[in-house]
TORPA-4810 file (N, C-alpha, C, O; in nm, 3 decimals):
<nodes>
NODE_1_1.443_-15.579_-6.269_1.583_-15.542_-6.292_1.670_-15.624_-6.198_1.650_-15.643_-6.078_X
NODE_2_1.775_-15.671_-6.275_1.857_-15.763_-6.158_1.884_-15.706_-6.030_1.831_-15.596_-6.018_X
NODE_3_1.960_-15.751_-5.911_2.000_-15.712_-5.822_2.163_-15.621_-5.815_2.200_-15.525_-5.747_X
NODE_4_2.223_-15.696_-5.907_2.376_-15.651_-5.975_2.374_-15.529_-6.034_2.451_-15.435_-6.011_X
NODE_5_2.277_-15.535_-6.115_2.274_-15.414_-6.199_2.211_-15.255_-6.124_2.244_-15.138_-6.148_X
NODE_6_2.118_-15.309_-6.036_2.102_-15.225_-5.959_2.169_-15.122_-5.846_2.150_-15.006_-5.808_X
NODE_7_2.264_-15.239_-5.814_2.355_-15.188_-5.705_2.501_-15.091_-5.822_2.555_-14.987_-5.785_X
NODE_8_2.524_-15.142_-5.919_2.600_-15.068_-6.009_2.625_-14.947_-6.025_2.725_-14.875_-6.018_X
NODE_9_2.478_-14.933_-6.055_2.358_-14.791_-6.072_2.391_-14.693_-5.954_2.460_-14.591_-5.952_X
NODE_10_2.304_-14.770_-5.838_2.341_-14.677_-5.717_2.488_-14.679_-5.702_2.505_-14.567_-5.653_X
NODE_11_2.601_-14.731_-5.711_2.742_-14.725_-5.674_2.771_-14.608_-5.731_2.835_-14.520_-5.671_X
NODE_12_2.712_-14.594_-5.890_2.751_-14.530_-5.993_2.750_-14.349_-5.968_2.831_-14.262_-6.003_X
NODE_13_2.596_-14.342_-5.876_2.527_-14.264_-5.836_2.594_-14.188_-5.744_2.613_-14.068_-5.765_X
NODE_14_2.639_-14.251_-5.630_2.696_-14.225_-5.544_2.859_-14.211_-5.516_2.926_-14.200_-5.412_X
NODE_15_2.892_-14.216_-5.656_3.048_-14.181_-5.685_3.016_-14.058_-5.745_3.085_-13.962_-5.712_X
NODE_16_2.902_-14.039_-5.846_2.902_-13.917_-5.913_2.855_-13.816_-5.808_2.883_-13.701_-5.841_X
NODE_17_2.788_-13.828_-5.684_2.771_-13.752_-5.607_2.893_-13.695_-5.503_2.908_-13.579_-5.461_X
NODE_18_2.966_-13.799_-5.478_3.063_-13.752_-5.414_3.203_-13.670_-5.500_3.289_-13.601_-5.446_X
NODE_19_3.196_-13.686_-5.571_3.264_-13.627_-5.686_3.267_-13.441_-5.702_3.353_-13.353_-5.707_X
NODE_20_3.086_-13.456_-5.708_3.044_-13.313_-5.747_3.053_-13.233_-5.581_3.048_-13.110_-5.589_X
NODE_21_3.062_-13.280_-5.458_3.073_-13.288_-5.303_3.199_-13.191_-5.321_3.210_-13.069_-5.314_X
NODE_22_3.311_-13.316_-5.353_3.426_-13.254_-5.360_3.492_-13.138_-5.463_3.602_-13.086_-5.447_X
NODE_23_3.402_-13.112_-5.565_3.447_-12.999_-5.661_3.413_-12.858_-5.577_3.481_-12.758_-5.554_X
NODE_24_3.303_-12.887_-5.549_3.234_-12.766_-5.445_3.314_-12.723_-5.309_3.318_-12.611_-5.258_X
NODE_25_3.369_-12.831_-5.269_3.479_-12.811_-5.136_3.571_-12.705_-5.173_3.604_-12.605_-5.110_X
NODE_26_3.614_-12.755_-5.313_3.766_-12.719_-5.347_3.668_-12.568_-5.391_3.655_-12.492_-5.296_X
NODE_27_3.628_-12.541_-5.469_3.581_-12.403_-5.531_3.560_-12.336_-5.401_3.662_-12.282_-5.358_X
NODE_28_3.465_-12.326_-5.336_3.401_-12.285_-5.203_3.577_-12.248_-5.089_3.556_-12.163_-5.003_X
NODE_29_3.678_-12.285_-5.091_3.784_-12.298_-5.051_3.833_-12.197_-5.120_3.889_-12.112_-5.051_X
NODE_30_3.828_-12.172_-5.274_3.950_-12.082_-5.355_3.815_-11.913_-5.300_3.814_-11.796_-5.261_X
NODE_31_3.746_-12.002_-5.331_3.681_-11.885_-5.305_3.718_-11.791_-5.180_3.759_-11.676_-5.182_X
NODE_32_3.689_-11.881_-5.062_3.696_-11.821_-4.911_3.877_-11.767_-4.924_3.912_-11.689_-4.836_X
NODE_33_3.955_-11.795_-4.999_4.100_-11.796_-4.986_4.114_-11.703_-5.066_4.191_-11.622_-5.015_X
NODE_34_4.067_-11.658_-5.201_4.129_-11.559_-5.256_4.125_-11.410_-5.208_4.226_-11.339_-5.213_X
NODE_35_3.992_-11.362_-5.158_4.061_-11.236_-5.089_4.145_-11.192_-4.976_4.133_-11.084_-4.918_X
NODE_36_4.241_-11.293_-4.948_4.357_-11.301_-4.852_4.505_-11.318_-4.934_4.614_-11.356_-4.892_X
NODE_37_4.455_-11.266_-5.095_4.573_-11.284_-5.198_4.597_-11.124_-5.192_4.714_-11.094_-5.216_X
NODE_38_4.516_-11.023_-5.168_4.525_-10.897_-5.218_4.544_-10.872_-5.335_4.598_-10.961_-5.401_X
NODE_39_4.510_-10.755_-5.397_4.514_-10.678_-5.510_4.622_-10.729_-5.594_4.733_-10.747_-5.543_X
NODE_40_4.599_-10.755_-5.729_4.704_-10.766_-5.808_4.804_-10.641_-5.882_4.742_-10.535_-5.888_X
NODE_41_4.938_-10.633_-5.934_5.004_-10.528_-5.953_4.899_-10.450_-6.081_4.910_-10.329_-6.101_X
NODE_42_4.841_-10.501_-6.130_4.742_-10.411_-6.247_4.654_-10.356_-6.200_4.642_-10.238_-6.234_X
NODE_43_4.546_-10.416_-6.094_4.448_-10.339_-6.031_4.519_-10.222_-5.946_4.489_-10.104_-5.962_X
NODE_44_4.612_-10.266_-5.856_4.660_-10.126_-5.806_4.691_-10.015_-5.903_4.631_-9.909_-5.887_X
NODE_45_4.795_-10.028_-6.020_4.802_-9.926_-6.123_4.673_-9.896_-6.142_4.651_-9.803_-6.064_X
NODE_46_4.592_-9.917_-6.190_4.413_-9.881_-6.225_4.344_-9.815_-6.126_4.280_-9.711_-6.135_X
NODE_47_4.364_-9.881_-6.038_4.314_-9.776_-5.937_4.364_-9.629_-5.921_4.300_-9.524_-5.919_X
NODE_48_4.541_-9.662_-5.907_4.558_-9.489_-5.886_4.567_-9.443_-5.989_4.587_-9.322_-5.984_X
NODE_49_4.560_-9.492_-6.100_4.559_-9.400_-6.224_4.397_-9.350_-6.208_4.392_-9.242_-6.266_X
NODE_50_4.279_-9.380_-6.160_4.151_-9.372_-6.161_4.166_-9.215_-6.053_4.120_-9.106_-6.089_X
NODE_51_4.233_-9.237_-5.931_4.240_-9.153_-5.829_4.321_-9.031_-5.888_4.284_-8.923_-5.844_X
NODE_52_4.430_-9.028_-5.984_4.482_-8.889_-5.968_4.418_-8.870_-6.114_4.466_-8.766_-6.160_X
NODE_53_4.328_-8.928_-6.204_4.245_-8.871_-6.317_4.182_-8.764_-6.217_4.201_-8.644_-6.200_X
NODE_54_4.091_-8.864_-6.153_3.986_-8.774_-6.032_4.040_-8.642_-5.985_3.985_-8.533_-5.994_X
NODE_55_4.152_-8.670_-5.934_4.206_-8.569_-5.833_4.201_-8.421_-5.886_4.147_-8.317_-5.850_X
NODE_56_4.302_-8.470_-6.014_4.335_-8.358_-6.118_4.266_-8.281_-6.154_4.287_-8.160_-6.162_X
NODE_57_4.121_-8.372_-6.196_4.001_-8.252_-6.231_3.921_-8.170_-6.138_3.870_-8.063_-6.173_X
NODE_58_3.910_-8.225_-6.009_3.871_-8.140_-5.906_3.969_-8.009_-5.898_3.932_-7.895_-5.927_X
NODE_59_4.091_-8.043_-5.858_4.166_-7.916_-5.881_4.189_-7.849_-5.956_4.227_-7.741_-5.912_X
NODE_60_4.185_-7.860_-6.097_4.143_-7.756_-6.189_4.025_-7.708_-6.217_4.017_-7.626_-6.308_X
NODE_61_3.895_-7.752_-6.139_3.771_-7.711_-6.154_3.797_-7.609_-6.022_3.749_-7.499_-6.051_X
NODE_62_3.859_-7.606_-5.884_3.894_-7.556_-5.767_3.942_-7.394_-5.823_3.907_-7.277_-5.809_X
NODE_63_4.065_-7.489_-5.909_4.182_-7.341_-5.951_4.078_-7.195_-6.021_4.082_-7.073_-6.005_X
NODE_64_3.983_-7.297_-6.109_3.920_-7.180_-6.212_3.818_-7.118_-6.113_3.808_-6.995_-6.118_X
NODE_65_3.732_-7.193_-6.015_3.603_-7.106_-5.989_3.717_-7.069_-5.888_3.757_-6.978_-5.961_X
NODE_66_3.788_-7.065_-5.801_3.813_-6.940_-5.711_3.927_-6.836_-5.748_3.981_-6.754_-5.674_X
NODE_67_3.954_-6.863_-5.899_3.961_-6.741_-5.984_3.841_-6.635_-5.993_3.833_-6.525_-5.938_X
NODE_68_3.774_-6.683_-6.057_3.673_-6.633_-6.069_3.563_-6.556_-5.952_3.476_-6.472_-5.971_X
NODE_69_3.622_-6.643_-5.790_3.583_-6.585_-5.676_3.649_-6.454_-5.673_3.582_-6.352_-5.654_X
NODE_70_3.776_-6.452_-5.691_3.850_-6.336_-5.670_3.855_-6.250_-5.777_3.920_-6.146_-5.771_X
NODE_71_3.810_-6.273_-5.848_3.815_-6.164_-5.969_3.653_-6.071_-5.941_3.634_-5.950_-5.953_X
NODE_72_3.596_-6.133_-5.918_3.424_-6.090_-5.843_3.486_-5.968_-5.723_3.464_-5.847_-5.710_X
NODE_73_3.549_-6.037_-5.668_3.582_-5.942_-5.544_3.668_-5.807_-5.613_3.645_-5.696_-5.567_X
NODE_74_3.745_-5.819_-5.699_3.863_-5.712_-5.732_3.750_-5.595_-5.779_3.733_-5.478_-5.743_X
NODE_75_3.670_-5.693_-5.889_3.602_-5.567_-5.922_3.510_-5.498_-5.827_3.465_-5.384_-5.840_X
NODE_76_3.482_-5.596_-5.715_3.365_-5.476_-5.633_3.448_-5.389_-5.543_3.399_-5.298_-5.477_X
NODE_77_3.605_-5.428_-5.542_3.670_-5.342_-5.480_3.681_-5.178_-5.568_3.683_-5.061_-5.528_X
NODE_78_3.686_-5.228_-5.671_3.740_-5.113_-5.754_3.550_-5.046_-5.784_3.544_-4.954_-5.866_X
NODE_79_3.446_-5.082_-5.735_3.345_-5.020_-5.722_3.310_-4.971_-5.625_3.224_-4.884_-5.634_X
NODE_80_3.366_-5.009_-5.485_3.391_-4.976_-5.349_3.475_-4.828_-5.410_3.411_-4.724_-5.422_X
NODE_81_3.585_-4.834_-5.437_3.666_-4.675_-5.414_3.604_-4.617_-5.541_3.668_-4.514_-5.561_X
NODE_82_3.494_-4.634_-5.658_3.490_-4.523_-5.739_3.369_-4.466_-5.603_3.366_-4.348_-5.569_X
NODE_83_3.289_-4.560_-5.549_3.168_-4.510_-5.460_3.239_-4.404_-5.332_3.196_-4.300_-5.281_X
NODE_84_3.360_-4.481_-5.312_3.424_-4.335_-5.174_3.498_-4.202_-5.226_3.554_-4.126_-5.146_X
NODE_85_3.495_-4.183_-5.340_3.557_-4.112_-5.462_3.413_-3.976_-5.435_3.411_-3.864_-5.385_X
NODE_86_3.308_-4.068_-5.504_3.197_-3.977_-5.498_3.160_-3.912_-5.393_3.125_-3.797_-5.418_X
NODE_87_3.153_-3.949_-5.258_3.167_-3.972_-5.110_3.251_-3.869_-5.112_3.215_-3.808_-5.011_X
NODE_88_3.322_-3.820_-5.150_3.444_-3.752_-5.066_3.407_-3.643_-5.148_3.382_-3.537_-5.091_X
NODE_89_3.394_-3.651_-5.322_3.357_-3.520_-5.338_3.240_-3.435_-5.280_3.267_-3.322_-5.240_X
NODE_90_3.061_-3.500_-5.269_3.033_-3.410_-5.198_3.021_-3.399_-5.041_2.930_-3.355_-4.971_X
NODE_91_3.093_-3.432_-5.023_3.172_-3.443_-4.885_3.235_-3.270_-4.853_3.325_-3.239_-4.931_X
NODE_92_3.197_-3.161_-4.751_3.289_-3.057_-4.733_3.372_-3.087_-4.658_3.360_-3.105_-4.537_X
NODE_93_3.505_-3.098_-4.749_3.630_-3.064_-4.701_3.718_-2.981_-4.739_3.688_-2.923_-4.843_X
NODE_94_3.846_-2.943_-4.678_3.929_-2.820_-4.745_3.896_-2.685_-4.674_3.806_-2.679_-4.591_X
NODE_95_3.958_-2.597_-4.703_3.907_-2.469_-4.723_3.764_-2.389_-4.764_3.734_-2.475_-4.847_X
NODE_96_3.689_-2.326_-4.771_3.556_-2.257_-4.811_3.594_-2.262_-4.969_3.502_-2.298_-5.042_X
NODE_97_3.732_-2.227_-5.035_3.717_-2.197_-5.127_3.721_-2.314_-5.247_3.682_-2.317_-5.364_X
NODE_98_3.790_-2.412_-5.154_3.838_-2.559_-5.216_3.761_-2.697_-5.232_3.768_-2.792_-5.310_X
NODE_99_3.666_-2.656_-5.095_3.573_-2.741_-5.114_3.444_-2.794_-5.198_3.359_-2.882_-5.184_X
NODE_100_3.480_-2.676_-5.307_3.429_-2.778_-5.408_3.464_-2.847_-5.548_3.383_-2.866_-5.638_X
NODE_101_3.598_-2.882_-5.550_3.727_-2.949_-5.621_3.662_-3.102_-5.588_3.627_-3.167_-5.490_X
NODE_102_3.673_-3.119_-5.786_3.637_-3.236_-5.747_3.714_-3.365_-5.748_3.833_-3.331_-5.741_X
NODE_103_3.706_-3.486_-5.752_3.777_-3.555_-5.678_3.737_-3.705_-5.815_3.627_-3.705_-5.870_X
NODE_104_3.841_-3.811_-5.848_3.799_-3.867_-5.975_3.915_-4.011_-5.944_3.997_-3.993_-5.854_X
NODE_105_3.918_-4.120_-6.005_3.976_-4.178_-6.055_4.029_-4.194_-6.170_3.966_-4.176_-6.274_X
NODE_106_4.151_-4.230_-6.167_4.189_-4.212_-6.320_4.250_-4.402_-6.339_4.330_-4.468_-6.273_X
NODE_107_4.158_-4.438_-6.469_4.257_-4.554_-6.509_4.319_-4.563_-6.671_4.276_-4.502_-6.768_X
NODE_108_4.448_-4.673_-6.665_4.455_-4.631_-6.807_4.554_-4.757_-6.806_4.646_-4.771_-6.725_X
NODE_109_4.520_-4.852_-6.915_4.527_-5.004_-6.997_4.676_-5.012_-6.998_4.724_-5.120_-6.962_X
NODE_110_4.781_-4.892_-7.044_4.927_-4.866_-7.026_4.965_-4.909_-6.873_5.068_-4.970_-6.845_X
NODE_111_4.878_-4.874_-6.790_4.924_-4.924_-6.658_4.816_-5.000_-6.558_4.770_-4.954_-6.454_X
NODE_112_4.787_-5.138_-6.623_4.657_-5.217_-6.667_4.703_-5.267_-6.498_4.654_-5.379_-6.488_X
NODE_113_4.752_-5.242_-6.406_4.794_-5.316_-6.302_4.752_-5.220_-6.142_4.774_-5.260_-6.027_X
NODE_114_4.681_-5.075_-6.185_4.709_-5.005_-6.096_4.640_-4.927_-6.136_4.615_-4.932_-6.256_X
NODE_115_4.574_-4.816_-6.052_4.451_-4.681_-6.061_4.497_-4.577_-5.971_4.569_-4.586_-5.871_X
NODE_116_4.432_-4.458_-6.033_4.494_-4.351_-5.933_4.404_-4.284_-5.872_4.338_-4.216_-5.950_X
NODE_117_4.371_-4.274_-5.758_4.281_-4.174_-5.665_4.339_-4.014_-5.739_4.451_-4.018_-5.789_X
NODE_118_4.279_-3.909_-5.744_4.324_-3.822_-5.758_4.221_-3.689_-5.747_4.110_-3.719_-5.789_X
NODE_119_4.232_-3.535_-5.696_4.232_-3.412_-5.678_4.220_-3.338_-5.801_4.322_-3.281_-5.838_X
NODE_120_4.123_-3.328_-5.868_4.107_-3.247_-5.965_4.125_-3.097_-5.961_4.038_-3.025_-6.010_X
NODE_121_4.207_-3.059_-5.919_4.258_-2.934_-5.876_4.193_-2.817_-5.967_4.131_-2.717_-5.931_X
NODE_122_4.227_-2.862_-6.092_4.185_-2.704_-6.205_4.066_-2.765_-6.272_4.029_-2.720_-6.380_X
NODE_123_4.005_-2.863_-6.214_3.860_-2.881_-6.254_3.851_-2.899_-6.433_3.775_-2.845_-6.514_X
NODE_124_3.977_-3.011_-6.456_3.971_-3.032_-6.618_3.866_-3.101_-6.676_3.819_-3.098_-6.789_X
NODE_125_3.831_-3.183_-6.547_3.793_-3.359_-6.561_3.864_-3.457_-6.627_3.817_-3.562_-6.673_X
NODE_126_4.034_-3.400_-6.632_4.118_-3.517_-6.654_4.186_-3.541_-6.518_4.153_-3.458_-6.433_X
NODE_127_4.249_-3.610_-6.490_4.407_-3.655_-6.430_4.492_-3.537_-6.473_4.454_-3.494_-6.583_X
NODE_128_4.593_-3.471_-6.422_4.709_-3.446_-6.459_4.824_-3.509_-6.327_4.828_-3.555_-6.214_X
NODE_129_4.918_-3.462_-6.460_5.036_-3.533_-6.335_5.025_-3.438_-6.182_4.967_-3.332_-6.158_X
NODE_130_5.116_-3.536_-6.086_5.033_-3.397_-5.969_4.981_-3.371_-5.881_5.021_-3.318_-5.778_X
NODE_131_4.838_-3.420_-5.925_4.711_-3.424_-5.873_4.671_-3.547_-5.787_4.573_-3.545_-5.713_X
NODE_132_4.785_-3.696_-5.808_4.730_-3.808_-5.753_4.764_-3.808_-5.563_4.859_-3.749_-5.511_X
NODE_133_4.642_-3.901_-5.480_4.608_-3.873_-5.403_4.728_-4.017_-5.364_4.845_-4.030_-5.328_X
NODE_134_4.608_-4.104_-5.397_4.688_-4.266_-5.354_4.698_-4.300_-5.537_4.681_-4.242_-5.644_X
NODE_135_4.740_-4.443_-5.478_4.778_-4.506_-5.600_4.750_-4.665_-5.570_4.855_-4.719_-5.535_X
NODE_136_4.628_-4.765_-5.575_4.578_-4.866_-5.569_4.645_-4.924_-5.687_4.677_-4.873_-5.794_X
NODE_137_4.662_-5.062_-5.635_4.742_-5.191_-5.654_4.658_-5.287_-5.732_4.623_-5.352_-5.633_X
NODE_138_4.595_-5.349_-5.834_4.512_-5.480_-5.825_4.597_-5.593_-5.808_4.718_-5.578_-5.826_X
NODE_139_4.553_-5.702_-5.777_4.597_-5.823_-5.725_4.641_-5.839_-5.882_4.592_-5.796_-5.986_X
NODE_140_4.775_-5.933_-5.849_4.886_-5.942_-5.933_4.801_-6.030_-6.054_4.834_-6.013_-6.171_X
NODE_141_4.708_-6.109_-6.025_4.657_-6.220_-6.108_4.571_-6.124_-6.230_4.563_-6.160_-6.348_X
NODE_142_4.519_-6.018_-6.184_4.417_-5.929_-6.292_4.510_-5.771_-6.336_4.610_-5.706_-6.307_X
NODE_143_4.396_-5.773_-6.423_4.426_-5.670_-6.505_4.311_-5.580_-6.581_4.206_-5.626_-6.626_X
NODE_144_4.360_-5.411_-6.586_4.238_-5.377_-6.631_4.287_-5.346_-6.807_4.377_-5.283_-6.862_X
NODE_145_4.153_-5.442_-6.855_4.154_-5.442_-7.027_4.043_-5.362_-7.082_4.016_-5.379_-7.201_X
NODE_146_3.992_-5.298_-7.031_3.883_-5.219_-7.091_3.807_-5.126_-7.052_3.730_-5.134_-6.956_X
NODE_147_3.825_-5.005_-7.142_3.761_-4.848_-7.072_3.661_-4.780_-7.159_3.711_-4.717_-7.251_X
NODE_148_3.554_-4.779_-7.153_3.460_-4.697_-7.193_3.398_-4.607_-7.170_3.382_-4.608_-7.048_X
NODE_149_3.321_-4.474_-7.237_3.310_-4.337_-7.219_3.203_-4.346_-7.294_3.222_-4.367_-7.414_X
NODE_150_3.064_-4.333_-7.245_2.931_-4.361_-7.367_2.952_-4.497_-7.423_2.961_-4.600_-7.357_X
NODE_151_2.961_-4.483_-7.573_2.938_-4.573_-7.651_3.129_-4.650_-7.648_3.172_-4.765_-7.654_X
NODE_152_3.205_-4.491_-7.636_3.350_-4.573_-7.710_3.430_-4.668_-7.645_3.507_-4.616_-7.564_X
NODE_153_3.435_-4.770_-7.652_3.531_-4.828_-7.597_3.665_-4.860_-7.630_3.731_-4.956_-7.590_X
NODE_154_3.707_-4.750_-7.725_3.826_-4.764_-7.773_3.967_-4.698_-7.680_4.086_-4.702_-7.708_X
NODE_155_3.897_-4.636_-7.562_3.999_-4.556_-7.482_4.112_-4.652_-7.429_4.105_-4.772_-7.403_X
NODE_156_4.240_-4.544_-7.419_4.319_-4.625_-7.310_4.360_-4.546_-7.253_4.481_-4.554_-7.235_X
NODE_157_4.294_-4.438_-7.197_4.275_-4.386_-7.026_4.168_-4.328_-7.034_4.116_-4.283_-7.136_X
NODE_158_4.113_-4.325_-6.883_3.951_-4.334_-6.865_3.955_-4.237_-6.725_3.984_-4.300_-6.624_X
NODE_159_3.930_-4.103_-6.707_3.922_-3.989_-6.597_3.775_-3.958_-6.533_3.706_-3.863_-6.570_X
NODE_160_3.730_-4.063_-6.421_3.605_-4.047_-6.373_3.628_-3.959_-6.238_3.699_-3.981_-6.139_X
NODE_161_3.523_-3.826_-6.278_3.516_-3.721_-6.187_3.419_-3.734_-6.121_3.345_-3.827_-6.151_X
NODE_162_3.391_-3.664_-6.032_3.275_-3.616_-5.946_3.253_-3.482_-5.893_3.358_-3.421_-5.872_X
NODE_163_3.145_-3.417_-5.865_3.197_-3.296_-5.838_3.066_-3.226_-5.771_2.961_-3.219_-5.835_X
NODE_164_3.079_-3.171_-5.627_2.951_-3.141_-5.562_2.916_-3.036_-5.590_2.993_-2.941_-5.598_X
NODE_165_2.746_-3.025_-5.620_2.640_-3.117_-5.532_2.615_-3.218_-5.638_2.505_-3.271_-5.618_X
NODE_166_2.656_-3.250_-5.711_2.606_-3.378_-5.824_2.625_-3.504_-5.787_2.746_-3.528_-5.780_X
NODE_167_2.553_-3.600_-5.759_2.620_-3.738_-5.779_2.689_-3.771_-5.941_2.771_-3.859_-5.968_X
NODE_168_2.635_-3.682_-6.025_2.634_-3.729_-6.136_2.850_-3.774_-6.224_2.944_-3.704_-6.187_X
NODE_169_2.866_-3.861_-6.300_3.002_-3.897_-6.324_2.988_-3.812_-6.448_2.901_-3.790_-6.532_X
NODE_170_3.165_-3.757_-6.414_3.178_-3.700_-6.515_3.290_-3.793_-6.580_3.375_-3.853_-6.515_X
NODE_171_3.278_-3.796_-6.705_3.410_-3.887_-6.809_3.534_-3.775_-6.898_3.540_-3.652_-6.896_X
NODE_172_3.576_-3.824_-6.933_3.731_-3.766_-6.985_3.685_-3.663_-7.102_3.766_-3.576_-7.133_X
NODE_173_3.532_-3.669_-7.184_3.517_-3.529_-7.254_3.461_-3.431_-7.157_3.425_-3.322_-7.201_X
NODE_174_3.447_-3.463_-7.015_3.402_-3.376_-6.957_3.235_-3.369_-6.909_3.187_-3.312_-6.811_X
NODE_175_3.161_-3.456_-7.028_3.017_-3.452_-7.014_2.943_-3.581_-6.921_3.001_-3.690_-6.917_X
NODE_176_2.858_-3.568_-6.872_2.810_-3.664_-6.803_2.728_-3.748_-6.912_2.642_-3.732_-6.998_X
NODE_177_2.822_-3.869_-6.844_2.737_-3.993_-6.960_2.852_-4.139_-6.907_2.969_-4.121_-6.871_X
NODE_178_2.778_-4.290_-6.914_2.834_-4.394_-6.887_2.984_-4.424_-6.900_3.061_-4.393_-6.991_X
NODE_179_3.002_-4.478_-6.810_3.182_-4.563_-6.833_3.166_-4.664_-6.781_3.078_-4.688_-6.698_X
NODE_180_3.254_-4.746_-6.825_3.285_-4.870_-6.808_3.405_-4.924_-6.780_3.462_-4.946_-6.887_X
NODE_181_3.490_-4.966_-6.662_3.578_-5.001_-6.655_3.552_-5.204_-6.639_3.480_-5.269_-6.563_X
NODE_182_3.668_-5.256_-6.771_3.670_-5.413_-6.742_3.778_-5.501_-6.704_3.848_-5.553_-6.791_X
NODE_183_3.796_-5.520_-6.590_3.860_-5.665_-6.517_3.897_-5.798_-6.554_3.843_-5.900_-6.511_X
NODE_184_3.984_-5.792_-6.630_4.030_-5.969_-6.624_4.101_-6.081_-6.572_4.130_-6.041_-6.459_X
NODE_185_4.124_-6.138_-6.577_4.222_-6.219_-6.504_4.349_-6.232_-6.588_4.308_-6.198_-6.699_X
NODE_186_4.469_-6.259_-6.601_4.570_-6.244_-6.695_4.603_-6.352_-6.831_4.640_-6.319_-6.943_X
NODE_187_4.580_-6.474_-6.784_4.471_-6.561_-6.855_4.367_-6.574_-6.944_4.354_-6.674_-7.015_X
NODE_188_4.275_-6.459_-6.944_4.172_-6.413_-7.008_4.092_-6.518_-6.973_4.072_-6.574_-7.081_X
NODE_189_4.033_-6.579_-6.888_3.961_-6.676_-6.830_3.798_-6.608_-6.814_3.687_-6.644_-6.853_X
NODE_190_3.838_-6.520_-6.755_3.663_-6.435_-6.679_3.737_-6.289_-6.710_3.855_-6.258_-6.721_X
NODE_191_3.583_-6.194_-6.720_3.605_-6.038_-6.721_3.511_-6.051_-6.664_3.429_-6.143_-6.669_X
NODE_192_3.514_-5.906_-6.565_3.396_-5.846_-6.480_3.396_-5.678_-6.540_3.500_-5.626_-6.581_X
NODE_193_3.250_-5.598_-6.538_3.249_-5.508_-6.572_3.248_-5.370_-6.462_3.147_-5.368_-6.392_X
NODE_194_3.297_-5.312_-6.449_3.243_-5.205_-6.327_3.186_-5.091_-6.441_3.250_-5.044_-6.535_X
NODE_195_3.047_-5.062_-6.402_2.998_-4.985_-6.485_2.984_-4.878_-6.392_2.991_-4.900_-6.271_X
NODE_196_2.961_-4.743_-6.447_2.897_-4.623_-6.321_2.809_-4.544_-6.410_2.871_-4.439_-6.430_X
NODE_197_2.693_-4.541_-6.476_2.598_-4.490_-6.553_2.577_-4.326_-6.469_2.610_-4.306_-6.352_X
NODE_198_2.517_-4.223_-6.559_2.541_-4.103_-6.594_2.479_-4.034_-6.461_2.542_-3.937_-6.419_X
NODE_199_2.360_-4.074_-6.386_2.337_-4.068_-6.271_2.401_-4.124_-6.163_2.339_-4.148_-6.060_X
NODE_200_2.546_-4.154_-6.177_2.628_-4.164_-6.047_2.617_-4.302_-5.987_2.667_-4.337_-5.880_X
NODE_201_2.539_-4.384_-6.080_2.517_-4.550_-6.001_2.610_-4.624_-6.014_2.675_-4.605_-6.117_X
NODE_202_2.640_-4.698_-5.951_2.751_-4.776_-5.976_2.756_-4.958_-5.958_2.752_-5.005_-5.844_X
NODE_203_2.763_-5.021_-6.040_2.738_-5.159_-6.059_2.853_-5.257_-6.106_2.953_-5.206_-6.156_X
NODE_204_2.846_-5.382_-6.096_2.949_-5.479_-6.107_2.848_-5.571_-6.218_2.732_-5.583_-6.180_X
NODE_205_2.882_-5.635_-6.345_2.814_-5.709_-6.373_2.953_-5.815_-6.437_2.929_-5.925_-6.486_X
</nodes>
């Protein structure tokens, strides 16, 4: 191969090398330089639109379960005072002649916001006007939607007695047998049940 043609070759060689030298400078450069451009105006929108999607659903997953925390609690409150209810009836207090008056809660869907401690004075096994002791509050967020007596749950007032020496509950016909008082939130989100079965037990489900 000539000598001319040779050196051509390598010239040729060595332009195309320095060539591809310098493309790599310049890339290797945009490179090292562009994350000193910061975020463009679209990625920032994207991003916080990504962050308050996020946000949003945590706090409405927050809002509902500690609904639902507190609605757990209302009803074991309202299973707490039917249990000091029973407590107090065979409990001697009063007079010799009084002490054995029995002693009941009364609820009723007309006044779905509030329950009445109450003194069964003439031993009806209802409420009458009168007779109430205190008068409990539920937290503004719930409400009571549902009263049952045995099987019916069609009531809208519900008179749970007690009366010593029985643990046993008495209901609004007077006979011992299940009730059910139910808890909602105003929302209708969650119900809790406070049950008190015919032997005086008393449960939250």
């Amino acid at each position: 191969m000539p000598t001319s043609l040779l050196s051509l070759k390598l010239s040729s060689l060595a332009s195309r090398r320095q060539k591809n030298a310098q493309r790599f400078s310049v890339a290797r450069r945009e490179v090292l330089v562009r994350p000193n451009q910061g975020f463009s105006l679209l990625e920032v929108l994207i991003t916080a639109a990504i962050i308050g999607l996020i946000t949003g659903l945590v706090t409405l997953r927050y809002g509902a379960f500690n609904n639902l925390i507190l609605l757990k609690n209302q009803a074991f409150q309202i299973a707490l005072e039917l249990r000091e209810v029973q407590t107090r009836s065979l409990s001697a207090t009063g007079s010799s002649s009084e002490f054995r008056r029995p002693y009941g809660i009364y609820f009723a869907t007309a006044q779905s916001g509030s329950y009445i401690i109450f003194r069964d004075s003439n031993e009806s096994g209802y409420y009458d006007a009168g007779e109430e002791l205190e008068t409990r509050r539920l937290d503004s967020r719930f409400a009571i939607n549902q009263l049952c007596s045995g099987s019916n749950c069609s009531l809208t007032a519900l008179s749970v007695t007690f009366q010593r020496p029985n643990f046993d509950a008495v209901m609004n016909n007077g006979t011992v047998t299940d009730g059910v008082v139910g808890v909602t939130t105003l929302n209708d989100t969650g119900t809790r049940l406070v049950r008190v079965n015919a032997a005086g037990q008393i449960t939250v489900e």
